[in-house]
Gaussian input, Z-matrix of N, CA and C with variables (Angstrom, degrees):
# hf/3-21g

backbone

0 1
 N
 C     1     B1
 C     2     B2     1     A1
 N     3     B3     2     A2     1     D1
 C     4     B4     3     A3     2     D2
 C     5     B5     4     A4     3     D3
 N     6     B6     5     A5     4     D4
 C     7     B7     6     A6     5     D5
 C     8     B8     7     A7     6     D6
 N     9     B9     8     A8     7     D7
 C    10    B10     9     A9     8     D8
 C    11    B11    10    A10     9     D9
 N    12    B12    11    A11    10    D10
 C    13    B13    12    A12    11    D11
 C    14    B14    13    A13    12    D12
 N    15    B15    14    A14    13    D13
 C    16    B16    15    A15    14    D14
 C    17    B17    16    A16    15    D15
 N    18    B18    17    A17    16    D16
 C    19    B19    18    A18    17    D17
 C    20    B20    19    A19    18    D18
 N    21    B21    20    A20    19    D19
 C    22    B22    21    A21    20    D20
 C    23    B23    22    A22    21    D21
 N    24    B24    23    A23    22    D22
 C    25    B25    24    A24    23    D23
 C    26    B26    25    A25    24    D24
 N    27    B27    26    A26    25    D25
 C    28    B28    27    A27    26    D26
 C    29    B29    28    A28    27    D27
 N    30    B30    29    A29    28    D28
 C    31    B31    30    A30    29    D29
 C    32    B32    31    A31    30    D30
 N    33    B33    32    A32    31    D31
 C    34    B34    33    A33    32    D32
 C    35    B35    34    A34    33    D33
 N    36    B36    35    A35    34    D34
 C    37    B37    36    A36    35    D35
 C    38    B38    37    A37    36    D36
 N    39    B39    38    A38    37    D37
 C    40    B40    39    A39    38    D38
 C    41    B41    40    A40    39    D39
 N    42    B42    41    A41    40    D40
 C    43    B43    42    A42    41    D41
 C    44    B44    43    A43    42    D42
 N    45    B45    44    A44    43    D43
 C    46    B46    45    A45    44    D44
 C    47    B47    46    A46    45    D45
 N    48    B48    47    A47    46    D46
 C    49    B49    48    A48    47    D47
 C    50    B50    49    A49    48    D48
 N    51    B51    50    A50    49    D49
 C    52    B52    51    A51    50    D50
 C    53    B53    52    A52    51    D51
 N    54    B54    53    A53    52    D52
 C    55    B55    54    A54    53    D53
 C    56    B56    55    A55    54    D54
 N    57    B57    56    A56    55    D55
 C    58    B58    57    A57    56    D56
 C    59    B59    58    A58    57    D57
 N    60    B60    59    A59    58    D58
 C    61    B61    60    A60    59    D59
 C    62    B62    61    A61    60    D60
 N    63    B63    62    A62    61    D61
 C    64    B64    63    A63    62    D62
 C    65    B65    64    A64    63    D63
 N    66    B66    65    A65    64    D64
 C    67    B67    66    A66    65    D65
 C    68    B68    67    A67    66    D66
 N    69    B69    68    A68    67    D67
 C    70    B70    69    A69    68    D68
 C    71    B71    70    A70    69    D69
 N    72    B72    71    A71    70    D70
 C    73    B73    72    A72    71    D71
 C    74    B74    73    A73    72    D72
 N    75    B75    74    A74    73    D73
 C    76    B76    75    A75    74    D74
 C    77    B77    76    A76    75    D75
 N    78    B78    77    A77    76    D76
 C    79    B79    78    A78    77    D77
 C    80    B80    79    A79    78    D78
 N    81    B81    80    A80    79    D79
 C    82    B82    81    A81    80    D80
 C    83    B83    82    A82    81    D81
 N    84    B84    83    A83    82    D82
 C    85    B85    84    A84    83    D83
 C    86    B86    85    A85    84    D84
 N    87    B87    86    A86    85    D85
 C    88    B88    87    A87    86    D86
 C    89    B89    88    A88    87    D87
 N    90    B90    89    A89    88    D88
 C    91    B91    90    A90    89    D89
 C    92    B92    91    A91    90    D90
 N    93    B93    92    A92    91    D91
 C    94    B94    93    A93    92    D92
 C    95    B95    94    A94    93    D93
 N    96    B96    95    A95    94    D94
 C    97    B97    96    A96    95    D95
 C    98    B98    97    A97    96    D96
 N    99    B99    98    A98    97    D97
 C   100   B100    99    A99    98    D98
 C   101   B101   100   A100    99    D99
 N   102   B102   101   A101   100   D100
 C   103   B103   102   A102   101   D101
 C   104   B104   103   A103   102   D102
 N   105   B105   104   A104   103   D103
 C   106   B106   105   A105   104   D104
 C   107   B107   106   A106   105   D105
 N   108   B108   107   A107   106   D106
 C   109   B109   108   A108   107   D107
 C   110   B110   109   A109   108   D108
 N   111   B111   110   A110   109   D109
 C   112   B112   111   A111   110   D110
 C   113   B113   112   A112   111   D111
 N   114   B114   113   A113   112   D112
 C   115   B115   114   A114   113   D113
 C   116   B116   115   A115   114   D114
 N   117   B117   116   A116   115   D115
 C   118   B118   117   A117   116   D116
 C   119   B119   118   A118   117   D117
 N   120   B120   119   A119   118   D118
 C   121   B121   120   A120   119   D119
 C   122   B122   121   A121   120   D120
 N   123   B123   122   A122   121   D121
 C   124   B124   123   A123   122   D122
 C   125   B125   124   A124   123   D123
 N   126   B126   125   A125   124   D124
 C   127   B127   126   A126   125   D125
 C   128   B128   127   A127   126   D126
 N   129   B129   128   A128   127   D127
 C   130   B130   129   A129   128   D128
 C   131   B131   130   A130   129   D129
 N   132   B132   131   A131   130   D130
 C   133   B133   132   A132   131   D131
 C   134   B134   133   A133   132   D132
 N   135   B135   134   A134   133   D133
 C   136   B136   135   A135   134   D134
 C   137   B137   136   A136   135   D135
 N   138   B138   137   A137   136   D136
 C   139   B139   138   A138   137   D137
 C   140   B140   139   A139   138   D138
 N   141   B141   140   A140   139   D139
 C   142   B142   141   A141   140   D140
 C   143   B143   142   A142   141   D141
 N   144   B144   143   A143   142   D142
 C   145   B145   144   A144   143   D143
 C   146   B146   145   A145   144   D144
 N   147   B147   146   A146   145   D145
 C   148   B148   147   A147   146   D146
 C   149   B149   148   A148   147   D147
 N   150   B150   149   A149   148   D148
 C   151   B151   150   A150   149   D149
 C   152   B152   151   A151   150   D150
 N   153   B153   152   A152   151   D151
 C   154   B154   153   A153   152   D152
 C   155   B155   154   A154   153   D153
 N   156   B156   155   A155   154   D154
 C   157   B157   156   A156   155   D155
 C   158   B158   157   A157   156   D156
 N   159   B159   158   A158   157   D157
 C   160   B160   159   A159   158   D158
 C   161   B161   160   A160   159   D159
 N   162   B162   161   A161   160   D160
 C   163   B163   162   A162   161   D161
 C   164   B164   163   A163   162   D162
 N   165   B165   164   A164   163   D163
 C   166   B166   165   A165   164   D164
 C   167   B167   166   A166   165   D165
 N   168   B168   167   A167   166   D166
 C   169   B169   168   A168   167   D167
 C   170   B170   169   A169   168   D168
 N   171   B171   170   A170   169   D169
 C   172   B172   171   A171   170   D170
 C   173   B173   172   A172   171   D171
 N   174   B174   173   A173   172   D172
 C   175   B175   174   A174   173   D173
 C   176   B176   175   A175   174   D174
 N   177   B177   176   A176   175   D175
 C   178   B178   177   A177   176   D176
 C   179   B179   178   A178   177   D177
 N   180   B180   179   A179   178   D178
 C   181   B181   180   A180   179   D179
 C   182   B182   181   A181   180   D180
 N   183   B183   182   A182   181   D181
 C   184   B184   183   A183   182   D182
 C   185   B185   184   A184   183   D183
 N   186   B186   185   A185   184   D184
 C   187   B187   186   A186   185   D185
 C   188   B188   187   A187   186   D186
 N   189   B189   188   A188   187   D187
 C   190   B190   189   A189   188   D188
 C   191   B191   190   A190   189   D189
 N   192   B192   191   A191   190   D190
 C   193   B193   192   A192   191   D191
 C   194   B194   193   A193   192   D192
 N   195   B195   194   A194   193   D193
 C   196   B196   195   A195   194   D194
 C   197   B197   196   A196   195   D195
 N   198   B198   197   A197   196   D196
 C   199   B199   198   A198   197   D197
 C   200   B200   199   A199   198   D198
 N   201   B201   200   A200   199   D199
 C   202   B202   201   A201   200   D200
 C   203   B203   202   A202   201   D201
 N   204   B204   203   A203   202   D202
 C   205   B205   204   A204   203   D203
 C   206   B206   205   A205   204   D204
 N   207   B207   206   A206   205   D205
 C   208   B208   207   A207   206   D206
 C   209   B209   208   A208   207   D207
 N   210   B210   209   A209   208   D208
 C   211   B211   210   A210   209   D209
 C   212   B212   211   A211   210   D210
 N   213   B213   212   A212   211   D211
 C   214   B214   213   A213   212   D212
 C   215   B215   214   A214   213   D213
 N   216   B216   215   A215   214   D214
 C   217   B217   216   A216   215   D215
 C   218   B218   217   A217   216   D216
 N   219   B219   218   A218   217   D217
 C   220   B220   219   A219   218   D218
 C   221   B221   220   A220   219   D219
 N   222   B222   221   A221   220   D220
 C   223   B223   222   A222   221   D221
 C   224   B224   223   A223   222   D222
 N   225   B225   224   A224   223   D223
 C   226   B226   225   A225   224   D224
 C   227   B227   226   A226   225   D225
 N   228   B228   227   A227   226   D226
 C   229   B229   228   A228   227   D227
 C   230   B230   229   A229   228   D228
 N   231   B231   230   A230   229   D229
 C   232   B232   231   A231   230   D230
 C   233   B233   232   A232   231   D231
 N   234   B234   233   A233   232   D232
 C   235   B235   234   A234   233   D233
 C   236   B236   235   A235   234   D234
 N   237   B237   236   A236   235   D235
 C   238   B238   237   A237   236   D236
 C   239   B239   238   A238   237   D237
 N   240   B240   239   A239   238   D238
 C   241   B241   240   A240   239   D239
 C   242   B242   241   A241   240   D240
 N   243   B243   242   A242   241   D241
 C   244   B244   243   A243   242   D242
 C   245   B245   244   A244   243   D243
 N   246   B246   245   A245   244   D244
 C   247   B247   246   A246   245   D245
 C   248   B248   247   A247   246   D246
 N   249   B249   248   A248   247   D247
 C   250   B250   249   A249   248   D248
 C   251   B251   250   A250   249   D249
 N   252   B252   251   A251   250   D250
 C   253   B253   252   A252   251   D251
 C   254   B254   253   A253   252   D252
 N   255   B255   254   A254   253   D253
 C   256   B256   255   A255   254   D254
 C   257   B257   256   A256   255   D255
 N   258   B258   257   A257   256   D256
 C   259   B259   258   A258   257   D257
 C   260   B260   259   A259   258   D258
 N   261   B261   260   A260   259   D259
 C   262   B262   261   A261   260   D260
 C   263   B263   262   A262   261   D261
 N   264   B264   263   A263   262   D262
 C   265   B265   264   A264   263   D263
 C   266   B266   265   A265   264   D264
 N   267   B267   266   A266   265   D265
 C   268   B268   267   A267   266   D266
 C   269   B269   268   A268   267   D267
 N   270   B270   269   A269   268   D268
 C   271   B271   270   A270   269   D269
 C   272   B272   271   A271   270   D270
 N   273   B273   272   A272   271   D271
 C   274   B274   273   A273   272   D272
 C   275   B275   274   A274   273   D273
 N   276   B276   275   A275   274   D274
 C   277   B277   276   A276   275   D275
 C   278   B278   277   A277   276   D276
 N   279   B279   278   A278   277   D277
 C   280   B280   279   A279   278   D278
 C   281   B281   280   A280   279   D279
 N   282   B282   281   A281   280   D280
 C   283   B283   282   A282   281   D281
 C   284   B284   283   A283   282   D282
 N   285   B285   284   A284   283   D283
 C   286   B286   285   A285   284   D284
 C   287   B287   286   A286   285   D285
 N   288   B288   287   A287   286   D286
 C   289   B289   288   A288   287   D287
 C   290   B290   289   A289   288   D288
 N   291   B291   290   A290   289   D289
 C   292   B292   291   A291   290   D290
 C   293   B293   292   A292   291   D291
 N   294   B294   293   A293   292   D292
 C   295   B295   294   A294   293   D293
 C   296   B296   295   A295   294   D294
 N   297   B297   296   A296   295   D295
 C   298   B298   297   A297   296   D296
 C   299   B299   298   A298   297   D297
 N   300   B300   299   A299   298   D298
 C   301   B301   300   A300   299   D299
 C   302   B302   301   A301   300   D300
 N   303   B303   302   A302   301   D301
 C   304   B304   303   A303   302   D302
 C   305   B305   304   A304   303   D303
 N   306   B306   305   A305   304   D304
 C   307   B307   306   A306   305   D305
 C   308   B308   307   A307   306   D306
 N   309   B309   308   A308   307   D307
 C   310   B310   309   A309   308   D308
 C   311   B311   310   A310   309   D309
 N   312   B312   311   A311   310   D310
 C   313   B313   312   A312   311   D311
 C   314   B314   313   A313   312   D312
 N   315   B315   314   A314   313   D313
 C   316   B316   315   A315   314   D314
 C   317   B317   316   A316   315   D315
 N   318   B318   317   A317   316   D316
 C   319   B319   318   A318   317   D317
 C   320   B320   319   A319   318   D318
 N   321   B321   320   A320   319   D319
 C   322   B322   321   A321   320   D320
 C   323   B323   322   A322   321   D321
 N   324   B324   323   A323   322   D322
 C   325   B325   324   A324   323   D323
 C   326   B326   325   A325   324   D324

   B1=1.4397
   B2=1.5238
   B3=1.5136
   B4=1.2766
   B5=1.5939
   B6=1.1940
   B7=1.7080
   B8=1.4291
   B9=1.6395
   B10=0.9883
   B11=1.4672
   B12=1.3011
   B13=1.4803
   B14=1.7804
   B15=0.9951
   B16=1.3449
   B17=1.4279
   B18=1.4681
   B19=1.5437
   B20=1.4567
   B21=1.8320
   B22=1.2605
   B23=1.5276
   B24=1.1940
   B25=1.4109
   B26=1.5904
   B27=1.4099
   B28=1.8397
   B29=1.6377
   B30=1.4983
   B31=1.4952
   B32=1.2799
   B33=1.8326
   B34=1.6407
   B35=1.2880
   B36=1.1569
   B37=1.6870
   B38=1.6071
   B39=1.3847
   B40=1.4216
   B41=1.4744
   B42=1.8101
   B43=1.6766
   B44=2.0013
   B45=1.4364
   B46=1.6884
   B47=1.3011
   B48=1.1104
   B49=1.4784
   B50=1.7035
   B51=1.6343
   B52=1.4722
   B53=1.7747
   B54=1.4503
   B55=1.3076
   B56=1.4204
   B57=1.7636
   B58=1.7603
   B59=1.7508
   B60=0.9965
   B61=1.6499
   B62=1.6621
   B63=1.3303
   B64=1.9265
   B65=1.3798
   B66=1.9882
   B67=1.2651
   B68=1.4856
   B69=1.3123
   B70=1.7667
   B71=1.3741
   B72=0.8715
   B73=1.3697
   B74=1.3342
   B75=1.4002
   B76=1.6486
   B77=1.2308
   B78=1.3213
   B79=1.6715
   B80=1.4664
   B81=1.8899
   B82=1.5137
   B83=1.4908
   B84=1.5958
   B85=1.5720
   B86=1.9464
   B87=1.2367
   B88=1.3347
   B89=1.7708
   B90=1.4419
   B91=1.7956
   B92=1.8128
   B93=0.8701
   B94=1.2538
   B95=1.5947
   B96=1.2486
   B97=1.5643
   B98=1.7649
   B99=1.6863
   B100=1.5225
   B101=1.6350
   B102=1.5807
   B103=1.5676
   B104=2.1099
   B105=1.3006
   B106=1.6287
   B107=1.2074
   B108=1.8050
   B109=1.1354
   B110=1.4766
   B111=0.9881
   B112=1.6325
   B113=1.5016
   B114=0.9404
   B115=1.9544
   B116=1.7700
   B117=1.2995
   B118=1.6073
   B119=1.4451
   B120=1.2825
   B121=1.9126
   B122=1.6097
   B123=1.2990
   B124=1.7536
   B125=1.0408
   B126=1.4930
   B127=1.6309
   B128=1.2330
   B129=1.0339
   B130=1.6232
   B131=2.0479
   B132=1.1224
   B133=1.7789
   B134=1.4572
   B135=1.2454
   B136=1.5604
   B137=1.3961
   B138=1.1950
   B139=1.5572
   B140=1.3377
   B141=1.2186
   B142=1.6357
   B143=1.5229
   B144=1.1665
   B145=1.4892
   B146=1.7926
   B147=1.3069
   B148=1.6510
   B149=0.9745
   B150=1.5691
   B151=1.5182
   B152=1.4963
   B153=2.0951
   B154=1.5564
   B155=1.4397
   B156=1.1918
   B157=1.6689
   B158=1.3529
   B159=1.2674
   B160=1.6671
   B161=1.4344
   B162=1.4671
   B163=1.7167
   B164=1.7366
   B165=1.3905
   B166=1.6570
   B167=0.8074
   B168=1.4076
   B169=1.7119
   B170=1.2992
   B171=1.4023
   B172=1.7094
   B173=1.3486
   B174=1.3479
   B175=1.7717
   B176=2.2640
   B177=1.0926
   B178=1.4175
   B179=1.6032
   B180=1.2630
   B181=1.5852
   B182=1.6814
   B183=1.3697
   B184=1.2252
   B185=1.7873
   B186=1.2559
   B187=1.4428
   B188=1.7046
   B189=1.4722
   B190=1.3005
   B191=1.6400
   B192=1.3905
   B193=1.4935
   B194=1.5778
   B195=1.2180
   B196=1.6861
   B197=2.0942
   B198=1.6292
   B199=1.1521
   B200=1.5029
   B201=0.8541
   B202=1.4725
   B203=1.8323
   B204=0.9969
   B205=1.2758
   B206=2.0517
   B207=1.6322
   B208=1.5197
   B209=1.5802
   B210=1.6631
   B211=1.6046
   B212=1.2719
   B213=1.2991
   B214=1.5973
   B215=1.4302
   B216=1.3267
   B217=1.4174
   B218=1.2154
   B219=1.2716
   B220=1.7733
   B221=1.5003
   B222=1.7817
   B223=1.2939
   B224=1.7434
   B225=1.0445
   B226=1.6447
   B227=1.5821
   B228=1.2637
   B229=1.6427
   B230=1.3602
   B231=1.3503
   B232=1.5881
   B233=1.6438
   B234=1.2521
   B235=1.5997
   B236=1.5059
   B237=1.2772
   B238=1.2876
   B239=1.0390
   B240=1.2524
   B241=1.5307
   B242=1.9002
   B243=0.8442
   B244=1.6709
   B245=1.5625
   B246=1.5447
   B247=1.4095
   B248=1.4994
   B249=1.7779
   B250=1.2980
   B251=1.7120
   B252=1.3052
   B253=1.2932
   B254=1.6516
   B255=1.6694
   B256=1.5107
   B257=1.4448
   B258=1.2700
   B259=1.4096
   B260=1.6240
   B261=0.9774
   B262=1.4277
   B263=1.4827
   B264=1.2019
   B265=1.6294
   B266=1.5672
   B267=1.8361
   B268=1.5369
   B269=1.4621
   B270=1.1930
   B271=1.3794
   B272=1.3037
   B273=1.7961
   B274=1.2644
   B275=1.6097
   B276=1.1393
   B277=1.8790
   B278=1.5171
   B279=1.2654
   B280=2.0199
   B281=1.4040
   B282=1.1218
   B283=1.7174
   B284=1.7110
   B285=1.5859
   B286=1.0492
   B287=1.6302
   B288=1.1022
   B289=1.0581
   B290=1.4719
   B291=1.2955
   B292=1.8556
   B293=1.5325
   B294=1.7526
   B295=1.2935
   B296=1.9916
   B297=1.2939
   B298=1.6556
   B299=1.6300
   B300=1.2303
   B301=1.8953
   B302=1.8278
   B303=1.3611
   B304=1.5453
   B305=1.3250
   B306=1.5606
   B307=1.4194
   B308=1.6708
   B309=1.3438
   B310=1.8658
   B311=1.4100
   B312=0.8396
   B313=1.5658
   B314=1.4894
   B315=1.3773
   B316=1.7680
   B317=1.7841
   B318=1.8527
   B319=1.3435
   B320=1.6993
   B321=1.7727
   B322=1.3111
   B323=1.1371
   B324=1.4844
   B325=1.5123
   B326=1.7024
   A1=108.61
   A2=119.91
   A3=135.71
   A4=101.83
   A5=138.10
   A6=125.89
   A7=104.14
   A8=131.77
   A9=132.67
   A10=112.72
   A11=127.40
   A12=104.35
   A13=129.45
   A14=106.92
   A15=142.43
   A16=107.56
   A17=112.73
   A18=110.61
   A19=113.75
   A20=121.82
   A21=109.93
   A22=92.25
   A23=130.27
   A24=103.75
   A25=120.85
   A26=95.84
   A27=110.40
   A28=104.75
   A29=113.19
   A30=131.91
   A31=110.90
   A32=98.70
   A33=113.59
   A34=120.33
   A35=136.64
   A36=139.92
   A37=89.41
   A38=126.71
   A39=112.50
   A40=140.99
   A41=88.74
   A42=112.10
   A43=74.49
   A44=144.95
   A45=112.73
   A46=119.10
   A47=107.90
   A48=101.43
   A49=122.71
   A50=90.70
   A51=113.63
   A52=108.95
   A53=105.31
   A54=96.01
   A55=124.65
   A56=98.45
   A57=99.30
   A58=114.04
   A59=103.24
   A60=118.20
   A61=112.06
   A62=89.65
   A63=79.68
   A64=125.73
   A65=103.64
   A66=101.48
   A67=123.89
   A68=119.99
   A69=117.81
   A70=104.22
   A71=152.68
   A72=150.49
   A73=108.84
   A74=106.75
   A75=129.42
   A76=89.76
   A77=134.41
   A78=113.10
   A79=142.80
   A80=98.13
   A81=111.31
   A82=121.52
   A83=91.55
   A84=97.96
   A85=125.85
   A86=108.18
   A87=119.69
   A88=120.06
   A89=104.06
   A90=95.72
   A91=80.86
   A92=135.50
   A93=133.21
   A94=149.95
   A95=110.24
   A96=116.15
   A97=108.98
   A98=110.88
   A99=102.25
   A100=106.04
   A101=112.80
   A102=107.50
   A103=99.99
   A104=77.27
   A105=85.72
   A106=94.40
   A107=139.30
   A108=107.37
   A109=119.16
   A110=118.80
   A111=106.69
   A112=105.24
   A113=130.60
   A114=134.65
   A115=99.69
   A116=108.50
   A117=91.63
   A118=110.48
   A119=105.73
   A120=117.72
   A121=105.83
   A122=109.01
   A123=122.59
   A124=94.10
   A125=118.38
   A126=140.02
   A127=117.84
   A128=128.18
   A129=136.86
   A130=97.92
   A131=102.47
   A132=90.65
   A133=109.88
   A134=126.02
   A135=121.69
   A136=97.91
   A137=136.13
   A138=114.29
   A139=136.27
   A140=114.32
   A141=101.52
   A142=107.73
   A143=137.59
   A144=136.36
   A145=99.43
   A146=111.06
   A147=107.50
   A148=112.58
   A149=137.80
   A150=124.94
   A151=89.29
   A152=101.21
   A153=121.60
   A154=97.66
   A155=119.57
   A156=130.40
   A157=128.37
   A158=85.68
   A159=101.14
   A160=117.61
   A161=121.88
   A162=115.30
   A163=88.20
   A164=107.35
   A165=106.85
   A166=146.29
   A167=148.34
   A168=109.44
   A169=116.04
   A170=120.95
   A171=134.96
   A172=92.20
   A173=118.98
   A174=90.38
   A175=105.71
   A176=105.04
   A177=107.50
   A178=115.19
   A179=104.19
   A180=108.23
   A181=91.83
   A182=139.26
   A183=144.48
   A184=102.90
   A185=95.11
   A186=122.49
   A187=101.10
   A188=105.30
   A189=118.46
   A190=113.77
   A191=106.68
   A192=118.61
   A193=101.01
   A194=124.23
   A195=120.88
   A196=91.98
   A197=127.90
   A198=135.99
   A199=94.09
   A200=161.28
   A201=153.96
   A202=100.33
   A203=142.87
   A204=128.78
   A205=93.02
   A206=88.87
   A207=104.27
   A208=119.89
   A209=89.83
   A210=119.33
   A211=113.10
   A212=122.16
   A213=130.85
   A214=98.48
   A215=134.30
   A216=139.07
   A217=84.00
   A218=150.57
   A219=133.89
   A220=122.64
   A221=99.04
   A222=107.76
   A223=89.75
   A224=124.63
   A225=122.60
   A226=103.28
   A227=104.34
   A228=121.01
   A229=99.31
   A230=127.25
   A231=133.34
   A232=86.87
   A233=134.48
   A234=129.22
   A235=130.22
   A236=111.52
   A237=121.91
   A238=130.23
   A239=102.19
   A240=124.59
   A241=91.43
   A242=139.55
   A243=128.73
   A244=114.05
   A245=112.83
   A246=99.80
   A247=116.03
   A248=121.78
   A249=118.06
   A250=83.16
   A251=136.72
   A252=124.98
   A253=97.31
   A254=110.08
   A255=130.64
   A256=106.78
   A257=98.64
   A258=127.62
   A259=114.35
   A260=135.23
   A261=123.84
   A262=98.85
   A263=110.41
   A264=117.05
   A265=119.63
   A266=111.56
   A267=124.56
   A268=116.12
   A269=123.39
   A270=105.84
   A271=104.01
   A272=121.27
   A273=113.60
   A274=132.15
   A275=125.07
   A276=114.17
   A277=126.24
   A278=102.33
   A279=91.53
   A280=81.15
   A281=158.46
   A282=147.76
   A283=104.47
   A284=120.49
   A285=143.35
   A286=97.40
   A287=122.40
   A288=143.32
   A289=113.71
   A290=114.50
   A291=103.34
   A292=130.92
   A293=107.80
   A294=124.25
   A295=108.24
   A296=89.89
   A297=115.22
   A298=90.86
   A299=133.79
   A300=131.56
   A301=95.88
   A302=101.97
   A303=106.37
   A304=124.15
   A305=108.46
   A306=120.52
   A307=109.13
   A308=91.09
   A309=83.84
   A310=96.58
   A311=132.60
   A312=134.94
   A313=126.45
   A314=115.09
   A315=121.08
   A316=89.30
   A317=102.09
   A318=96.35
   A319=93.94
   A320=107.81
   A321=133.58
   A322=122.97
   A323=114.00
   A324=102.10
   A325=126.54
   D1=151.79
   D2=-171.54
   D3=-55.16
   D4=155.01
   D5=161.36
   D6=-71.02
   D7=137.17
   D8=-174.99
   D9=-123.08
   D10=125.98
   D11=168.03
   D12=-29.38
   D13=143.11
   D14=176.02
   D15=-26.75
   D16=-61.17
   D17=175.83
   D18=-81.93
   D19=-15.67
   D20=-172.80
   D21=-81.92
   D22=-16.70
   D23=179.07
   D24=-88.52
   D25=-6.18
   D26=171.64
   D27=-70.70
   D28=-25.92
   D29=-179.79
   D30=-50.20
   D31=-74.94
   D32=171.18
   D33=-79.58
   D34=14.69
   D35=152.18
   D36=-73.29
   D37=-63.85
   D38=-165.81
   D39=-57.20
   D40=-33.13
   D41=-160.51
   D42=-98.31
   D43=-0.08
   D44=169.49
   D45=-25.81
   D46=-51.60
   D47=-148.47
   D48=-64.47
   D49=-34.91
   D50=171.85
   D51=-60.93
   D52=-48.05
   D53=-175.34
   D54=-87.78
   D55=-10.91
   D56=151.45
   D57=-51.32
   D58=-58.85
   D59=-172.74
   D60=-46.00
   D61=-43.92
   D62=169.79
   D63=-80.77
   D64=-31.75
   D65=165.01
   D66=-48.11
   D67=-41.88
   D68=170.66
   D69=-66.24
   D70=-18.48
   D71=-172.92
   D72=-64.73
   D73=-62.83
   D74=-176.89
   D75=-69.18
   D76=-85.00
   D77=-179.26
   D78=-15.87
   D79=-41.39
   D80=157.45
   D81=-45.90
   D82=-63.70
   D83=178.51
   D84=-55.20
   D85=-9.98
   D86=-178.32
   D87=110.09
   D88=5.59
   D89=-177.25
   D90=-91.23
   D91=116.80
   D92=119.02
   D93=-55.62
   D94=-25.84
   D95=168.00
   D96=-68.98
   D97=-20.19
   D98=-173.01
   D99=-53.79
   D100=143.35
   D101=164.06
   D102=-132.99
   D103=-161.35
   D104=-158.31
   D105=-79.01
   D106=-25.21
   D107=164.97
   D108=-95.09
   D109=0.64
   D110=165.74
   D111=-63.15
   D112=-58.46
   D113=-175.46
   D114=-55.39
   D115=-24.16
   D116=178.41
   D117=-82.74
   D118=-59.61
   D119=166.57
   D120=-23.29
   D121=-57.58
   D122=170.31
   D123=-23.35
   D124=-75.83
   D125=-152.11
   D126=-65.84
   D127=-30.03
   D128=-167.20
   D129=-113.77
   D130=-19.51
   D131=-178.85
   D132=-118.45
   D133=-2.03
   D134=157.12
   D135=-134.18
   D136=-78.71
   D137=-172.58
   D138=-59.04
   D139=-19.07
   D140=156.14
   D141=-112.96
   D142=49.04
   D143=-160.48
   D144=-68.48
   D145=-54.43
   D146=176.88
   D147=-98.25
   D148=33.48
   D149=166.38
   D150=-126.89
   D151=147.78
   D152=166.06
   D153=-64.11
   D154=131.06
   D155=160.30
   D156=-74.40
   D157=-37.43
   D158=157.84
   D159=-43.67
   D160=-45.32
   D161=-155.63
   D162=-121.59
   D163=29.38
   D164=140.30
   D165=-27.52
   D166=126.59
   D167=142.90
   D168=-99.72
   D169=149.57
   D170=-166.67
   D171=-49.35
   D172=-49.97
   D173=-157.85
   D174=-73.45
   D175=-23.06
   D176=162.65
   D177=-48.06
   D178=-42.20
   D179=-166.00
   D180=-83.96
   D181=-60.65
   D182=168.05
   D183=-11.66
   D184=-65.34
   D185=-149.00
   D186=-65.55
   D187=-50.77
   D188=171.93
   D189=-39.12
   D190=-62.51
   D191=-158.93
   D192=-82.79
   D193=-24.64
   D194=-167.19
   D195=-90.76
   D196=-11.80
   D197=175.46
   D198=-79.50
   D199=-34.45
   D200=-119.51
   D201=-87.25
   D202=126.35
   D203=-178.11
   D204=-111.96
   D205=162.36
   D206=174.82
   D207=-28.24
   D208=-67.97
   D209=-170.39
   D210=-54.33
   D211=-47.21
   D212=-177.20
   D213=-60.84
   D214=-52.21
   D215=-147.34
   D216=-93.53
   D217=-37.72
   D218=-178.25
   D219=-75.61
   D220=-21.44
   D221=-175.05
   D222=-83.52
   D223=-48.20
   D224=-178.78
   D225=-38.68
   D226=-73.19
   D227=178.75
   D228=-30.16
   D229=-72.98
   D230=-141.49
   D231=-66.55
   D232=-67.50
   D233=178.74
   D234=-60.30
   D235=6.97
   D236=156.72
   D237=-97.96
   D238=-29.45
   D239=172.66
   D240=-77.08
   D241=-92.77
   D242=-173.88
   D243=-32.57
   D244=-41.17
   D245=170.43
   D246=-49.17
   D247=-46.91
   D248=-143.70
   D249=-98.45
   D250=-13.94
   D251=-172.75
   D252=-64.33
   D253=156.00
   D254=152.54
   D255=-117.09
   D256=94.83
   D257=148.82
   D258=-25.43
   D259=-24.94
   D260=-139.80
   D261=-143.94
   D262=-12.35
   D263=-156.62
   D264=-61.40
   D265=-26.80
   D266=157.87
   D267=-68.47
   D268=-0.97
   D269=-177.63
   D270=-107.47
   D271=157.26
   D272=166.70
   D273=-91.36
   D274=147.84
   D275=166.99
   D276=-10.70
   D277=-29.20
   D278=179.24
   D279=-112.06
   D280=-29.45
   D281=-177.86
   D282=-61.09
   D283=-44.33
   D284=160.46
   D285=-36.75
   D286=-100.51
   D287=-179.48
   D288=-19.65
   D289=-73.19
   D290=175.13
   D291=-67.72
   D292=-18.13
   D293=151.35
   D294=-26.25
   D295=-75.60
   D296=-154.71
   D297=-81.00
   D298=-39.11
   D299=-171.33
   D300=-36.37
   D301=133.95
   D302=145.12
   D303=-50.33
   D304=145.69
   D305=175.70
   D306=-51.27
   D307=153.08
   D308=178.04
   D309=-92.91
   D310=143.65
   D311=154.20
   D312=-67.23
   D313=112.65
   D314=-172.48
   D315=-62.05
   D316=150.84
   D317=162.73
   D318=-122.53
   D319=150.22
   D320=164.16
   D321=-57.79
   D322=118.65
   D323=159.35
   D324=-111.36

């Protein structure tokens, strides 16, 4: 897990249990790799992205994480996952290179 300030991890020490509870949820449904900090990461980088967590209140934070549906959290996943992928990373500098070159232009005779 990311290092988190001091109280956000006093945050998710409190709210476990809740985000155990969804973690089985999603497990029900068939994601099994979800864990308790992936659903928190969820929580703090798209669902609360512009609010202090800090000046919460628990049942907000409760409320937040026990709302979370499948779909939202896979669609999060799937574009984070493409953000952080490198596309390109098997190819080499001149493979790179003719990839990306402009078309040549045929000339007429």
């Amino acid at each position: 897990m990311e290092k988190m300030a001091i109280e956000s991890e006093k945050i998710f020490t409190h709210t476990l249990p809740a985000i155990e509870s969804k973690m089985k949820e999603f497990h029900l449904y068939g994601y099994e790799a979800v864990t308790e900090e992936d659903i928190w990461t969820y929580c703090i980088r798209k669902k609360w992205r512009n609010k202090n967590v800090e000046s919460m209140r628990m049942h907000e934070i409760v409320n937040g994480i026990l709302s979370i549906s499948p779909a939202e959290y896979m669609t999060f996943k799937q574009i984070e996952e493409q953000r952080e992928s490198d596309w390109f990373s098997d190819l080499n500098r001149a493979e790179l290179e003719t990839l990306l070159a402009p078309p040549k232009s045929e000339k007429k005779n």
